[in-house]
ZASE-426660 format. One record per residue: residue in three letters; x, y, z of N, C-alpha, C in turn. Coordinates in steps of 0.05 Angstrom, whole numbers, plus 32768, in hexadecimal, padded with zeros to 4 digits. Layout:
REM ZASE-426660
ALAXYZXYZXYZ
...
END
This chain:
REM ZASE-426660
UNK84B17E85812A84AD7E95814284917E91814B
UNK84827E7E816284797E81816A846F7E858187
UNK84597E988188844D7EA781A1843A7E9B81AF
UNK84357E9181C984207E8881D384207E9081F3
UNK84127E81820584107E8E822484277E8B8229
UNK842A7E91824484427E96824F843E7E93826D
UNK84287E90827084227E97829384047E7C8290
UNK83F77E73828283F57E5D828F83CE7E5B8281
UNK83CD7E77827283B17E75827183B17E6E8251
UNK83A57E66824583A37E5E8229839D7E708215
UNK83AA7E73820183B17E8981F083B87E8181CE
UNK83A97E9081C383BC7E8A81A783D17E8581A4
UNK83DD7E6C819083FC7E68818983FD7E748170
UNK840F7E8B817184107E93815284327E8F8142
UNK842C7E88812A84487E84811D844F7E9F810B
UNK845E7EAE8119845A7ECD810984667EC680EC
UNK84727EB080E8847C7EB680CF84687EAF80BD
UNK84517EA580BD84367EA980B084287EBE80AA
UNK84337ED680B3842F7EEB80AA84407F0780A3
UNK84627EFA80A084717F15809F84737F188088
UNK84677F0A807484667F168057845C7F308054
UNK84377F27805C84247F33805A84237F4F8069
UNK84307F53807F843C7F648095844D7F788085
UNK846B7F6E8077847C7F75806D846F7F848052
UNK845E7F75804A84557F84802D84427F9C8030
UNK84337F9C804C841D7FAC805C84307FC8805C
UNK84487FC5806A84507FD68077845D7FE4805B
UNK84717FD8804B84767FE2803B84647FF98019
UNK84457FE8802084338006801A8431801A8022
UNK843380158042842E802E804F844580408053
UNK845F80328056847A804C805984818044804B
UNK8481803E802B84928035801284B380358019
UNK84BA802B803184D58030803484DA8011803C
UNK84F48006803B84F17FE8803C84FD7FE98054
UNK850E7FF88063851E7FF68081850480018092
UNK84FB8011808F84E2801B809F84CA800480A1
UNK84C07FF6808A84B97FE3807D84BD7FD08097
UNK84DC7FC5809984DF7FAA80A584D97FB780C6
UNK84EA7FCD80CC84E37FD680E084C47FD880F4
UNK84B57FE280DF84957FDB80E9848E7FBE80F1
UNK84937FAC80DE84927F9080DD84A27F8080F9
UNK84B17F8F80FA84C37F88811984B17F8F8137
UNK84B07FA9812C849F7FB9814A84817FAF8141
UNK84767F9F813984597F988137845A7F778142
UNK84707F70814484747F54815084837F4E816A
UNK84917F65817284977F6C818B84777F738196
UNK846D7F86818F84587F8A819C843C7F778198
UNK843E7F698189842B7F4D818984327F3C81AA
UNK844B7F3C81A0845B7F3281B6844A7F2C81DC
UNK844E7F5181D9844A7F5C81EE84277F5781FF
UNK84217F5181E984017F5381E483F67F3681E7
UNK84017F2C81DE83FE7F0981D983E37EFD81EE
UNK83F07EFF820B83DC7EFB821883C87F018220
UNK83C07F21820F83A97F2F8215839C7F2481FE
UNK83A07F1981E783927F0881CD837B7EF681DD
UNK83627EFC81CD83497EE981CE83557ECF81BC
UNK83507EB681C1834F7EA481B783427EA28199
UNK832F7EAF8198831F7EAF818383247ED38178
UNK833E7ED78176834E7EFB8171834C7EE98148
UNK834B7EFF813A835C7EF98120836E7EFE811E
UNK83827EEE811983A37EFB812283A37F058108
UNK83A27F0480F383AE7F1780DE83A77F3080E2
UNK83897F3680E2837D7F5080E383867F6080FF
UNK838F7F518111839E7F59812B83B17F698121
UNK83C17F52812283E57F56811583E17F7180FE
UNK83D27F6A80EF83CA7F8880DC83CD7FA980E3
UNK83C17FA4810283B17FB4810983C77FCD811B
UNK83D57FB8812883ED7FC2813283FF7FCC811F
UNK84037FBD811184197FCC80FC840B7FE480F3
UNK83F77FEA80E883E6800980E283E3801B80F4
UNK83E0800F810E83E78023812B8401802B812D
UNK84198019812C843480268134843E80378114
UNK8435803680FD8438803C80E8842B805E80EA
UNK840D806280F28407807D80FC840F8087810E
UNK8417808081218425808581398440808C8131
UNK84528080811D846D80988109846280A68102
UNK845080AA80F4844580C180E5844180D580F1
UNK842C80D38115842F80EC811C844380FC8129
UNK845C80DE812A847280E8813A848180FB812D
UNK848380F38111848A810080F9847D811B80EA
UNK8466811780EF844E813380EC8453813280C4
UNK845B812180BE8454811C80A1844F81088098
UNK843A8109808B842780F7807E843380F08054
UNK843680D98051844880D28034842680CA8020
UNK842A80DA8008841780D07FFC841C80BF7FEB
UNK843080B47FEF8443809F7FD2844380847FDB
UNK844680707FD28447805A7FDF844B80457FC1
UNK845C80397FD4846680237FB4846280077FBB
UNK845A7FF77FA684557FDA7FA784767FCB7F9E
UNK847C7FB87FB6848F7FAD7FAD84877F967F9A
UNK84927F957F8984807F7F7F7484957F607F72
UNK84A87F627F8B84B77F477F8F849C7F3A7FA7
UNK84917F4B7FB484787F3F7FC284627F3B7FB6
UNK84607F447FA084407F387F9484497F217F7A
UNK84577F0F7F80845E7F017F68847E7EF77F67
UNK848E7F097F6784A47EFF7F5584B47EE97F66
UNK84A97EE17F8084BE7ECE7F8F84A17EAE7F8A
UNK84937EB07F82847C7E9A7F7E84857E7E7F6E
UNK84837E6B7F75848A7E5C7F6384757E577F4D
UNK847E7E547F31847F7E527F1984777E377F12
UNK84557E3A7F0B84427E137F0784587E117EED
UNK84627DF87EF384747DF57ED7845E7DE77EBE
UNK844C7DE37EBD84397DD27EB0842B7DF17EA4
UNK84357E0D7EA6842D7E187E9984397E277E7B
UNK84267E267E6384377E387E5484497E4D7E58
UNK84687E4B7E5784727E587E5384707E7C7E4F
UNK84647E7F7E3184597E9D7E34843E7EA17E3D
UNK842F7E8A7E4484197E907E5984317E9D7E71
UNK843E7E967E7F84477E937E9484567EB47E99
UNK845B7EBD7E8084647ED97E76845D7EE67E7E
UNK84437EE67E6A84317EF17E5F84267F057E86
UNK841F7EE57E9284057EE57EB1841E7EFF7EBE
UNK843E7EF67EC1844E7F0C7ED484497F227EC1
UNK84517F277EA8844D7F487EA284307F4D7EAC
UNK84197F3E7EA483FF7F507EA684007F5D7ECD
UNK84117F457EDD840E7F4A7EFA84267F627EFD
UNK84347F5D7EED84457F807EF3843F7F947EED
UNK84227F987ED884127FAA7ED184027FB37EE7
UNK83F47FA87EEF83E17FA87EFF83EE7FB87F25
UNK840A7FAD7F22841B7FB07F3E841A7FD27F31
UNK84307FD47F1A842F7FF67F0F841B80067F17
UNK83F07FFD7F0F83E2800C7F0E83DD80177F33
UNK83E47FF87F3B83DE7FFC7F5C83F280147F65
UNK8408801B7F648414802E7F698413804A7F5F
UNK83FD804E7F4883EB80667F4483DA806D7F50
UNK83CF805D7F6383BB805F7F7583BC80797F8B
UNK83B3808B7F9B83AC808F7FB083AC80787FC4
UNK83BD807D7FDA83C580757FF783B180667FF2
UNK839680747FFD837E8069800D837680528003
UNK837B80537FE0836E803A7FC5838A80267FD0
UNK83A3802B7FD283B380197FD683B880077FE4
UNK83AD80147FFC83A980058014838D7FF28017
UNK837D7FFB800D836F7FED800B83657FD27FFB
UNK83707FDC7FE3837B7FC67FCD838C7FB07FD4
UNK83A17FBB7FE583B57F9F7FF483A47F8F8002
UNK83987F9F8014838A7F92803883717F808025
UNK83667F8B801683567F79800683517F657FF8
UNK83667F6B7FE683677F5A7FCA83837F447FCA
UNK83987F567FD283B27F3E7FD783A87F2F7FFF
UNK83A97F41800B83A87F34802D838A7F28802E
UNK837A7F2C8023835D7F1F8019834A7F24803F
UNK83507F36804883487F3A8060832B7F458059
UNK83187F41806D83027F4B806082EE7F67806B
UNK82E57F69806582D57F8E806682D37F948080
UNK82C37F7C809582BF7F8780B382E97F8A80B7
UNK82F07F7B80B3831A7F7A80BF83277F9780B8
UNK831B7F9C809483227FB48090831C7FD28097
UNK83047FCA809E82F17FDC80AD82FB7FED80C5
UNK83067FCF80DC830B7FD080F083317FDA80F1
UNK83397FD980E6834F7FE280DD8354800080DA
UNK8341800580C28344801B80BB832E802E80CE
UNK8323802580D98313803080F482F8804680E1
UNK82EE803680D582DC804280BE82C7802C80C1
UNK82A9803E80B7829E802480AC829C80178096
UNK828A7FF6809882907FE6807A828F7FEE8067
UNK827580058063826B8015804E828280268043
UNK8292802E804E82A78042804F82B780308040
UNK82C2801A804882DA8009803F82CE7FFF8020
UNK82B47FEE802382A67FEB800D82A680067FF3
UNK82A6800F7FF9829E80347FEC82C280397FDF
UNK82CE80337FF182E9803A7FEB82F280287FD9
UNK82EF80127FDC82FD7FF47FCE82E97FFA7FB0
UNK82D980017FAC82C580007F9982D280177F8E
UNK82D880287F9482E880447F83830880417F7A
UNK830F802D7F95832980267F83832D80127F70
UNK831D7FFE7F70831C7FEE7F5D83157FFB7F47
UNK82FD80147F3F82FB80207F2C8316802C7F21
UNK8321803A7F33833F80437F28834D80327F1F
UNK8355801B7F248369800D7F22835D80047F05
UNK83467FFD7F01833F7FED7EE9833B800F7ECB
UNK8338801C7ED4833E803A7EBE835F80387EB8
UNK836A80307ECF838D80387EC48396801C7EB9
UNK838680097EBE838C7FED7EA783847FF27E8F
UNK83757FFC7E8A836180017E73837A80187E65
UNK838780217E71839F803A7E6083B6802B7E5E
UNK83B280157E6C83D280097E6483CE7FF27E50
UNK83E67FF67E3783E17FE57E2883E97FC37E37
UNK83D97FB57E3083DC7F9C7E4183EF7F7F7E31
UNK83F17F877E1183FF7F6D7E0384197F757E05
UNK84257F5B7E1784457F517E0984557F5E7DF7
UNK846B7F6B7DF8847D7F6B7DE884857F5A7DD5
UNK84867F427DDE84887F3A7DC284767F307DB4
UNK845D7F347DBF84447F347DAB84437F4B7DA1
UNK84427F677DA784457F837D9584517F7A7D84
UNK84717F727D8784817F6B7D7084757F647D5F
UNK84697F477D5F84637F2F7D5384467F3D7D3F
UNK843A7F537D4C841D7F577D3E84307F727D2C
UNK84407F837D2F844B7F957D2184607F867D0A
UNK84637F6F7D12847A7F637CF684597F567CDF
UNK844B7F507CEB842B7F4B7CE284207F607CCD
UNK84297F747CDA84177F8D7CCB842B7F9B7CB1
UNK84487F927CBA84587F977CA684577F937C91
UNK84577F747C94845A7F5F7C7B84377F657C68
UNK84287F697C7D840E7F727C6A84087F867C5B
UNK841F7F9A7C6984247FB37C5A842E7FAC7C41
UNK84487F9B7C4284557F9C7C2984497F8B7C18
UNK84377F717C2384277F5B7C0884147F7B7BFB
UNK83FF7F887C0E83E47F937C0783ED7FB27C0A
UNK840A7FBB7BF684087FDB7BFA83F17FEF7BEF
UNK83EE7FFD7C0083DA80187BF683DB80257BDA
END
């Protein structure tokens, strides 16, 4: 699907499907609902749409495209007059549809998805504000003035925030035990057998 002028003046060409992942996974932080979810993602590209030819040439279309979806997303909210403090990470978007370097060990290859389904878990302990910011950040890799301008805050603010949620996020790693199952196994059949050579 791509968008460009229409009337004759020169305009960004954009290929939205370069960004309905990123969109789709956006939206689904913010209304953890996956029909609501696609729905935003629909009405944020209708209304790109609409907008197209008012785009600067030199616009960032992601941080754009972002920006709208967070507008029509608060704009339910006040239609709705309730605000959700919950928000879930789908973890088929951070990983599980990726292809798989086959040149990698095996339980390396394990090992890397559980530690990333850990990490998806702690992100969904988060506070909204750490969640959102954590995505727009760290997975959408958008940067401080985008987030800034987004979240209609300043850098210091976003900076300040991202620095407190990364603190959180790395305290609730630190509580989750991080080895393999079948390495627990493997170190508890270990401790057995040493029990029974070296009893007390």
């Amino acid at each position: 699907m791509r968008f460009g002028s229409s009337n004759g003046v020169p305009s960004p060409t954009i290929d939205l499907r370069e960004y309905l992942d990123g969109l789709y996974s956006y939206a689904l932080v913010l209304s953890r609902n996956p029909t609501e979810a696609e729905d935003l993602v629909q009405e944020t590209c209708l209304r790109a749409l609409r907008a197209m030819e008012r785009l600067r040439p030199d616009s960032n279309i992601k941080s754009w495209l972002f920006t709208i979806l967070r507008n029509i997303w608060l704009n339910h909210l006040r239609q709705r007059k309730t605000v959700s403090d919950v928000v879930e990470l789908d973890s088929d978007e951070y990983g599980a549809d990726r292809a798989v370097d086959s040149s990698k060990d095996p339980h390396a290859a394990y090992v890397s998805d559980l530690e990333r389904e850990q990490v998806r878990q702690a992100i969904e302990q988060l506070p909204l504000e750490f969640r959102e910011i954590i995505l727009l950040r760290e997975y959408e890799e958008l940067s401080y003035e985008e987030i800034a301008a987004m979240l209609q805050c300043p850098v210091g603010t976003v900076m300040s925030r991202l620095a407190r949620a990364r603190s959180k996020l790395r305290d609730l790693l630190l509580g989750i035990d991080m080895t393999p199952p079948l390495t627990k196994s493997a170190n508890s059949t270990k401790d057995t057998e040493r029990e029974i050579r070296e009893p007390r």
